[in-house]
VEXTORDO-238986 format. One record per residue (C-alpha): y, x, z; residue in one letter. Coordinates in steps of 0.1 Angstrom, whole numbers, plus 5000, padded with zeros to 4 digits. Example, Ala and Ser with C-alpha at 12.3 -4.5 7.8 and 13.67 -1.06 7.14 Angstrom:
BEGIN
495551235078A;498951375071S;
% end
This chain:
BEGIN
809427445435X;807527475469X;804827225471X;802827135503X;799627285493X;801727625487X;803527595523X;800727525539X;799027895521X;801628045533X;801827945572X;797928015571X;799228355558X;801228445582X;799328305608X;796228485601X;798628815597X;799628775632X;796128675648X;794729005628X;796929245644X;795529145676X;791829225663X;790029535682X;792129895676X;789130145689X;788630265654X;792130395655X;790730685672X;791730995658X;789631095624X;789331185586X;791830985570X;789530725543X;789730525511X;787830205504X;788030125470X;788529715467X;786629575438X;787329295418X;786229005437X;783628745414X;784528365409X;784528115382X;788028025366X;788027705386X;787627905420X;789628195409X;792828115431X;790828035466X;788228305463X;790928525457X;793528405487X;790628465510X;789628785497X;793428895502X;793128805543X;790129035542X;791629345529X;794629265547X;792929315579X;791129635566X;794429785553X;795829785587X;793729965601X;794730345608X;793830655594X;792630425565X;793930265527X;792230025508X;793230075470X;792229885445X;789830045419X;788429935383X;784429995381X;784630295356X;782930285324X;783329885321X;785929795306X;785129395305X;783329285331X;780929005326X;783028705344X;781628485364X;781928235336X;779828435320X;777328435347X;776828085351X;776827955314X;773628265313X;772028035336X;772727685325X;771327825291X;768227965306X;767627625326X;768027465294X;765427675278X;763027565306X;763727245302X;763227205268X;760027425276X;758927135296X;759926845273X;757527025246X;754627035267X;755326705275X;754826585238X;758726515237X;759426725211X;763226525205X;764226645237X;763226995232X;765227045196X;768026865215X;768027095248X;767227425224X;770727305205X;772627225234X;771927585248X;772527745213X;776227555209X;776627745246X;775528035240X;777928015209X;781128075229X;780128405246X;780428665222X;782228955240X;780529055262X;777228895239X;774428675255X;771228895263X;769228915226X;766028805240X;767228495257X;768628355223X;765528475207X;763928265227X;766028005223X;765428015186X;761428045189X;761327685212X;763127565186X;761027645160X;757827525180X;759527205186X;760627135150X;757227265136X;755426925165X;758026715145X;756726865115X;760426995102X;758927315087X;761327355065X;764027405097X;761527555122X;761127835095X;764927885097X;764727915136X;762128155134X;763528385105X;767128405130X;764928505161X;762628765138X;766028885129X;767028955162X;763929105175X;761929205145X;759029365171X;758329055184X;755128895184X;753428555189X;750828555220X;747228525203X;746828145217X;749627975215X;749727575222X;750827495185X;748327655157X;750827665134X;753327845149X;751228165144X;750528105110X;754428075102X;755128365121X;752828535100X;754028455069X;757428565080X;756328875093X;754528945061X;757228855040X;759729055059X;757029365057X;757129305020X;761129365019X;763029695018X;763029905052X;764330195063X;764230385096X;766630395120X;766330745142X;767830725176X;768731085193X;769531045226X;771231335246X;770231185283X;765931155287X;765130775291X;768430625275X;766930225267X;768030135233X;768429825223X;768929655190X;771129295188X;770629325227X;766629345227X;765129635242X;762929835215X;761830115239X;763030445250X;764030765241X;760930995247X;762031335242X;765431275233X;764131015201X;763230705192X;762130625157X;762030215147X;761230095111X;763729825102X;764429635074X;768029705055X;771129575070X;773429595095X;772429615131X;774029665167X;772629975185X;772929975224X;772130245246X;772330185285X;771330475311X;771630485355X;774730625357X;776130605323X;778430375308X;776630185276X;777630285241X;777330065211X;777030145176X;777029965143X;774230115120X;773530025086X;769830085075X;769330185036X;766230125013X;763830415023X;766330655038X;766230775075X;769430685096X;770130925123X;772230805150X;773331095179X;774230935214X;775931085240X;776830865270X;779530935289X;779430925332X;780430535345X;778630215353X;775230075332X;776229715316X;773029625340X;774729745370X;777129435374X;775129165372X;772829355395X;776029425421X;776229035419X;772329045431X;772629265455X;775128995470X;773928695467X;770328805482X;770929165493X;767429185509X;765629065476X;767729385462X;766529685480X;764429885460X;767129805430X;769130125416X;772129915423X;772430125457X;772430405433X;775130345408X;777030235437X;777230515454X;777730725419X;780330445416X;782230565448X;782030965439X;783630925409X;786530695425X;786630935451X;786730715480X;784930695514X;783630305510X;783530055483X;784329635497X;783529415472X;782528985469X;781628705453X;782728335453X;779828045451X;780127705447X;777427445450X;778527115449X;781027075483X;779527385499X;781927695492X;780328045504X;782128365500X;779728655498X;781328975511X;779929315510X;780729705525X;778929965506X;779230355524X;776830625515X;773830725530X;771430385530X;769930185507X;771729835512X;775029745527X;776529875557X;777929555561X;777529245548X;778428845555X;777928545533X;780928315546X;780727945548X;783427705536X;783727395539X;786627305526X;788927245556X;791827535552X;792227545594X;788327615598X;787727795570X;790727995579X;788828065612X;785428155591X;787428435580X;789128605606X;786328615625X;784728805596X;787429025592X;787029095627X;783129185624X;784029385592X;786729595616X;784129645646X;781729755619X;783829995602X;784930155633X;781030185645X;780130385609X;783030605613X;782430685648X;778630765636X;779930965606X;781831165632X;779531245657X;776631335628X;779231605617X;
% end
């Protein structure tokens, strides 16, 4: 059944079609035929469908260009991205963990336990990809501190023994705001000192591989090895490297015995490199000396294409903004980028974006005629 929403999508459609083709045609000057690589746009499920019609007006104006294809590419080496789902329940947890930080220094040591929870049931439904391993570590040690002011011992020692678990290097800061949060980290530590360990050997092909254990960086490979003392059980090894896809491993550590675990990553994108691509859009000038730029471009060589177009989708409150960026070779940034206002309103918004698309065009046709005349 044709609704009038859907009519309406699809006069806008063909509208903007016919006002594209009438956008400047210089850049069909005779040159190397190109590829830009289209990756997947970023929006939450509930702005999926609209981020994603206007995304499809963009490339459509930078398909019909001449001499050049847009094709659409996966990032290689991730094989789930992080959605933008993901993205933004990562943040409510973390505002949650500075709010409860707040509430505790406030004396309201209620609120705290009850923020620390609230974050915890959140950070319960993302378990592929998993939540970074020092947020809820941190997450259990405020609620630990705040249970210990309400003097529930008995539960803040639970909290503590879940985030020691995760991060078993961690330590307290020598003055901490509530004396006896130290002295029950201690006991832990000790008692956890006092049961079996083994050690878990990492031997890492690439120099400088990270390694990280329940998603909490340990250190590095120096010379190709990293050597951690861990108490028996069953742990999840990560390695992450520029340029490399991550690798995970499940490694069991045995009563005094040495576990060797050989890595070799293979060539594709870091798990760090998309929530730093999302960076690099949403404040591309806070993002310059970041390696982004790097796997990027390493990005581009291994999809074999000339340019890589990619976006996100915010919302904040009414305001809409659609972040759009052009990545080509040679610079540290974008070659071209535009964050897009919405409002809202499909007959301006529509006009936000074809006059984009038409900046986008006169760009690209400026970077190829450079490209040409630097040959």
């Amino acid at each position: 059944m044709t609704t009038p929403i859907n009519s309406m999508l699809a006069l806008l459609s063909a509208l903007l079609t016919a006002s594209l083709l009438l956008l400047p045609a210089s850049v069909h000057a005779a040159g190397k035929y190109q590829v830009v690589s289209v990756l997947e746009m970023e929006a939450s499920s509930a702005d999926q469908a609209e981020a994603n019609y206007w995304y499809e007006q963009i490339i459509a104006a930078v398909d019909g260009l001449a001499d050049l294809s847009t094709r659409r590419d996966p990032i290689p080496g991730l094989t789930q991205l992080p959605h933008r789902d993901y993205e933004q329940g990562a943040v409510k947890i973390d505002r949650n963990l500075q709010a409860a930080h707040r509430s505790l220094r406030q004396g309201r040591w209620v609120e705290a336990v009850r923020l620390a929870e609230q974050a915890l049931t959140m950070a319960a439904r993302f378990d592929s990809p998993p939540l970074p391993g020092d947020l809820l570590r941190d997450l259990y040690l405020l609620q630990s501190r705040a249970l210990l002011v309400g003097g529930k011992h008995r539960s803040a020692r639970e909290a503590m023994q879940r985030a020691i678990k995760l991060d078993p290097y961690w330590e307290p800061t020598r003055q901490d705001r509530i004396p006896c949060f130290p002295q029950l980290f201690r006991e832990l530590h000790d008692e956890m000192l006092e049961r079996p360990s083994g050690t878990l050997a990492v031997i890492a092909r690439q120099k400088g591989t990270q390694i990280m254990v329940h998603g909490v960086t340990q250190g590095w490979s120096s010379g190709n090895q990293l050597s951690l003392s861990l108490p028996v059980g069953t742990y999840k090894v990560t390695a992450r490297g520029s340029g490399f896809a991550d690798r995970t491993d499940k490694v069991t550590i045995r009563k005094g015995q040495r576990t060797a675990l050989h890595i070799r990553l293979n060539k594709g994108a870091s798990g760090a490199f998309h929530p730093q691509l999302m960076e690099a859009l949403a404040s591309p000038r806070d993002q310059r000396s970041s390696p982004v730029w790097t796997e990027l471009d390493q990005v581009r060589s291994r999809l074999g294409s000339d340019a890589l177009l990619t976006a996100r989708f915010d919302t904040r409150g009414q305001r809409r903004s659609l972040s759009l960026g052009l990545f080509m070779p040679g610079r540290q940034g974008w070659s071209f980028y535009r964050r897009i206002p919405l409002q809202g309103d499909m007959a301006q918004d529509s006009l936000q974006i074809n006059k984009a698309s038409e900046e986008l065009l006169l760009a690209i046709d400026r970077l190829r005629a450079h490209s040409l005349a630097t040959r």
